[in-house]
C-alpha positions in Angstrom: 20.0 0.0 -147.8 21.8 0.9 -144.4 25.7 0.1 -143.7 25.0 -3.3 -142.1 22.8 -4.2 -144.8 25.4 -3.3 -147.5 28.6 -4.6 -145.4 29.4 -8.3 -147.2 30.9 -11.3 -145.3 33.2 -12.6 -148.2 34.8 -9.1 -148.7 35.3 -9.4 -144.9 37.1 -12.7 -145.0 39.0 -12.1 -147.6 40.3 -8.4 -146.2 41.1 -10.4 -142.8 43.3 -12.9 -144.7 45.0 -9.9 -146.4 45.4 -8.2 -143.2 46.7 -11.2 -141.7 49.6 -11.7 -144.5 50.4 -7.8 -144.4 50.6 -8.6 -140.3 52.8 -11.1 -140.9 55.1 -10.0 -144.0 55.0 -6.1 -143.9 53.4 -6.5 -147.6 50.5 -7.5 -149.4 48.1 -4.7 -149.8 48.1 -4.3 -153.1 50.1 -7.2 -154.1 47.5 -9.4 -152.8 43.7 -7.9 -152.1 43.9 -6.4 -155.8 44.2 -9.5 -157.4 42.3 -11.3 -155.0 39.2 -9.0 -155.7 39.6 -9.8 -159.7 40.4 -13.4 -159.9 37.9 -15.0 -156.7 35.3 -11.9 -157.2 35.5 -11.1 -160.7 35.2 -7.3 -160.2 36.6 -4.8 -162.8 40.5 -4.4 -162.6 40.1 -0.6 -162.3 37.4 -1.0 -159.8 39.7 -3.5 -157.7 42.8 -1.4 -158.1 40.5 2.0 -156.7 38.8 0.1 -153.9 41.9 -1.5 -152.9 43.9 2.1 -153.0 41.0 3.7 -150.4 41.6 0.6 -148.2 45.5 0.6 -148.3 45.3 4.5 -147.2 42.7 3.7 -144.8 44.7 1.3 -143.3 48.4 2.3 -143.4 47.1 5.8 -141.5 46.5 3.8 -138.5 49.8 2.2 -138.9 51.8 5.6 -139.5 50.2 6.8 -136.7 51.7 3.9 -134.4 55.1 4.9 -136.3 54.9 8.4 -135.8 54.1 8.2 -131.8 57.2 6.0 -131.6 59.3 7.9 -133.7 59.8 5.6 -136.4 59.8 7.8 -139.1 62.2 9.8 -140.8 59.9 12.6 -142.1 62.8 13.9 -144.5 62.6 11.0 -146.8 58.7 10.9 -146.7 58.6 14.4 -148.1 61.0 13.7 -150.9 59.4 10.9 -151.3 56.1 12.3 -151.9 57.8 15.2 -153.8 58.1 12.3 -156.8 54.9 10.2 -155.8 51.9 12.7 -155.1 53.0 14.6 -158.2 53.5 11.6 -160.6 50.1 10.2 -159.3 48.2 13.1 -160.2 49.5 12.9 -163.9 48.7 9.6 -163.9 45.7 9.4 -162.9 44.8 12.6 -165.3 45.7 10.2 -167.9 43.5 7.4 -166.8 40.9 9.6 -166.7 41.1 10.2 -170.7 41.1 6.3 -171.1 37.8 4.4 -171.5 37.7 2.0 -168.4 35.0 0.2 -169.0 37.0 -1.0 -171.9 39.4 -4.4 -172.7 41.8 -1.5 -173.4 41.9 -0.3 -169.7 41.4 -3.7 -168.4 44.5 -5.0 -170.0 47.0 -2.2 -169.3 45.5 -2.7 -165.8 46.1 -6.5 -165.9 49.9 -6.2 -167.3 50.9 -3.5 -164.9 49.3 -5.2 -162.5 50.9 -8.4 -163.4 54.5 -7.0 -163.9 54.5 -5.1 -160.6 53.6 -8.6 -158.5 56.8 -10.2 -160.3 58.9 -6.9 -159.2 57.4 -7.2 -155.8 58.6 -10.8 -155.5 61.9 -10.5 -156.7 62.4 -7.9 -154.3 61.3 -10.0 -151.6 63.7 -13.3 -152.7 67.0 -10.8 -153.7 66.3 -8.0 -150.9 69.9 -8.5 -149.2 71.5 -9.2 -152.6 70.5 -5.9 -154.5 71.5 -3.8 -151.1 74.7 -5.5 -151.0 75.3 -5.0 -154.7 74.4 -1.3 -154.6 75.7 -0.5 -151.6 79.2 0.8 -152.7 77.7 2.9 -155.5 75.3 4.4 -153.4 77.8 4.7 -150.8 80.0 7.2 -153.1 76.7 9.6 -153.8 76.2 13.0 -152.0 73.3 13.9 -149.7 72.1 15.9 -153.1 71.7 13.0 -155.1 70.5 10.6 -152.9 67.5 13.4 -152.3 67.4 13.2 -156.5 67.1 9.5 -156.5 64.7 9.5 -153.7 62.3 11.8 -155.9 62.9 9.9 -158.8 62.2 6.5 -156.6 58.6 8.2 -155.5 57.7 8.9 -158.7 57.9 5.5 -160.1 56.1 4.4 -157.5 53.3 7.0 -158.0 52.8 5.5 -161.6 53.3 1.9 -160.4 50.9 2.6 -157.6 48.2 4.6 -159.1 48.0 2.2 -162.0 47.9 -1.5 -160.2 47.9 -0.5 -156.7 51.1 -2.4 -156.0 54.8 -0.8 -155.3 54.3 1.1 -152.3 55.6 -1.9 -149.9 57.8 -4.5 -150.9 59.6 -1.9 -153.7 59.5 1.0 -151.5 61.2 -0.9 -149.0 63.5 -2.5 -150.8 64.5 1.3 -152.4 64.9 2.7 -149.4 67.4 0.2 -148.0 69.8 0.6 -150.9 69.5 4.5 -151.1 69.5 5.1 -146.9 71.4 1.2 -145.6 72.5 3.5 -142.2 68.6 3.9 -141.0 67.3 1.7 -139.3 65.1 -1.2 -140.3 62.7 0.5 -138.3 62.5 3.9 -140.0 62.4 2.2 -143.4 59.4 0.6 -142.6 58.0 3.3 -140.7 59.1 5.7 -143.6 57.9 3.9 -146.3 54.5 3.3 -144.3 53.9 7.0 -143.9 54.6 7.8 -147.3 51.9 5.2 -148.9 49.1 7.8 -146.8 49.3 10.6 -149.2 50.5 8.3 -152.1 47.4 5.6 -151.9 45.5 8.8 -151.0 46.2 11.0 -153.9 46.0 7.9 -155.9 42.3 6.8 -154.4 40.4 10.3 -154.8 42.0 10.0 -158.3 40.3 6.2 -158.8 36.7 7.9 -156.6 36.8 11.1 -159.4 36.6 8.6 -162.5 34.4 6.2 -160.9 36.4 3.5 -160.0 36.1 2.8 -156.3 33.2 0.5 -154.8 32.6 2.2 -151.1 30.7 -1.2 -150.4 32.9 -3.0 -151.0 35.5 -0.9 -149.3 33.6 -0.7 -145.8 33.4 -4.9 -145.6 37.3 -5.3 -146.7 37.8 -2.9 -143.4 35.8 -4.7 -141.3 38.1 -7.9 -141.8 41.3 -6.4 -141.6 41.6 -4.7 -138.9 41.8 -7.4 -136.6 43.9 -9.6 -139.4 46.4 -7.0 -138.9 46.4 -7.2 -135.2 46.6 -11.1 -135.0 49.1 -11.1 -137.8 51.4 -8.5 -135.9 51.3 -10.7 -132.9 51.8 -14.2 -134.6 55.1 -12.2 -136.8 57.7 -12.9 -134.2 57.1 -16.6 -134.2 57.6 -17.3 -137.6 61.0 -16.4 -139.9 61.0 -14.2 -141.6 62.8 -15.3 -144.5 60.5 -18.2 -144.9 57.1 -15.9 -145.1 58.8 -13.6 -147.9 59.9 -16.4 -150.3 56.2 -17.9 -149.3 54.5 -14.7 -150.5 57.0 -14.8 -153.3 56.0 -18.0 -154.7 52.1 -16.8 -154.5 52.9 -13.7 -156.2 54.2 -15.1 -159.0 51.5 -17.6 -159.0 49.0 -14.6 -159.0 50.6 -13.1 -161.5 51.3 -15.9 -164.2 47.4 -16.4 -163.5 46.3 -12.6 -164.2 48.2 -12.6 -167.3 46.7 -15.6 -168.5 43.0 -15.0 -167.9 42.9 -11.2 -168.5 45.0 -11.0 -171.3 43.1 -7.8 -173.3 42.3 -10.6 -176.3 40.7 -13.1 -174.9 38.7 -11.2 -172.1 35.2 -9.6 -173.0 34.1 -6.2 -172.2 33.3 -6.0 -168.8 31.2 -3.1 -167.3 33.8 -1.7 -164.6 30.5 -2.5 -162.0 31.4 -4.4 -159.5 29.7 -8.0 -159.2 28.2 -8.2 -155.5 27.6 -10.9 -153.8 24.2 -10.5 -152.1 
């Protein structure tokens, strides 16, 4: 079967409306196309969080690119960043690797993190201003030493978070950046915390490819469809507040999780083979 052949117009739809909402919001990767490929597709939570760690890395290179020509990144925090992240990935992902994952087991510590990581994403969205505020004095009295401590200690939760349900490297980057770094500008977070999801999702996506997790199919038709959702999104952004989209996204998240606990809770799901289902 050649790439045309194999590329699938539902995959293609559905990574346009992801790249549309990650246009508009700054978030959604994860938080979004990973769920979306379990609940409307039915494929294999470990297959879904693999695929959808290829296409995140895939897509925010292009996007730390644009940051990078434009100076929008403060290299200093991506590296200690990553020093936490790419390290606490690899462990990870060592350990999934001992783990049956064709298993209920797998699929339910898939399904929880997955599940509890969407509600952390969404709280961070509502209460964004409110934790930076709060934290602001204590973080304020720190040395440069131990804000470059936290920072490590920030990428390495998000390199188990991450590696396990795909979600974390946006909205909770973000939102961690802000409270440990509230003098750079918004732009640099974002561009920041962009550049450091490449070798996060990366590490994190050969680790998912090695065990047998990532559906290159798949993959290529998600890619098709978001690229230009990204562009259109990008463009509509400055229309629309953007308080209203994050409490929107909010509200689904929690949706999407409340919905992922309930259907793939480990005892009353079967054992699925981690193959994906395809829609031919």
């Amino acid at each position: 079967m050649n790439a045309i052949q194999s590329l699938q117009p539902l995959y293609s739809i559905a990574g346009f409306a992801v790249g549309l909402l990650i246009g508009l919001t700054g978030v959604g990767g994860g938080s979004l196309m990973t769920p979306l490929l379990i609940l409307l597709f039915d494929i294999h939570p470990v297959t879904a969080v693999g695929t959808d760690l290829l296409y995140a890395a895939v897509t925010k290179t292009a996007g730390s690119l644009v940051h990078g020509y434009n100076r929008t990144v403060d290299w200093r925090v991506v590296r200690r960043l990553a020093a936490g992240s790419v390290p606490m990935t690899v462990l990870t992902m060592f350990a999934l690797s001992h783990v049956d994952i064709n298993g209920t087991a797998a699929r339910g510590l898939i399904a929880a993190a997955l599940a509890m990581a969407l509600v952390l994403t969404a709280l961070t969205l509502i209460f964004r201003e409110k934790i930076a505020a709060r934290c602001a004095t204590r973080i304020g009295a720190l040395s440069e030493k131990q804000i470059a401590v936290l920072t490590v200690g920030v990428g390495a939760v998000l390199g188990i978070f991450v590696s396990v349900s795909s979600v974390g490297a946006g909205a909770l980057g973000v939102t961690a950046l802000i409270v440990l770094y509230p003098r750079l500008p918004t732009a640099q977070i974002v561009g920041s915390d962009i550049a450091h999801a490449v070798p996060l999702t990366l590490a994190a996506g050969i680790g998912h490819w090695y065990i047998g997790s990532v559906d290159f199919d798949i993959l290529a038709s998600l890619l098709l469809g978001s690229v230009p959702g990204i562009l259109i999104g990008s463009h509509v952004a400055a229309r629309i507040p953007e308080k209203m989209l994050r409490f929107a996204l909010a509200v689904v998240l929690v949706v999407v999780a409340t919905k992922l606990s309930l259907d793939l809770h480990p005892s009353s799901s079967p054992n699925v083979e981690i193959t994906a289902i395809h829609t031919r």
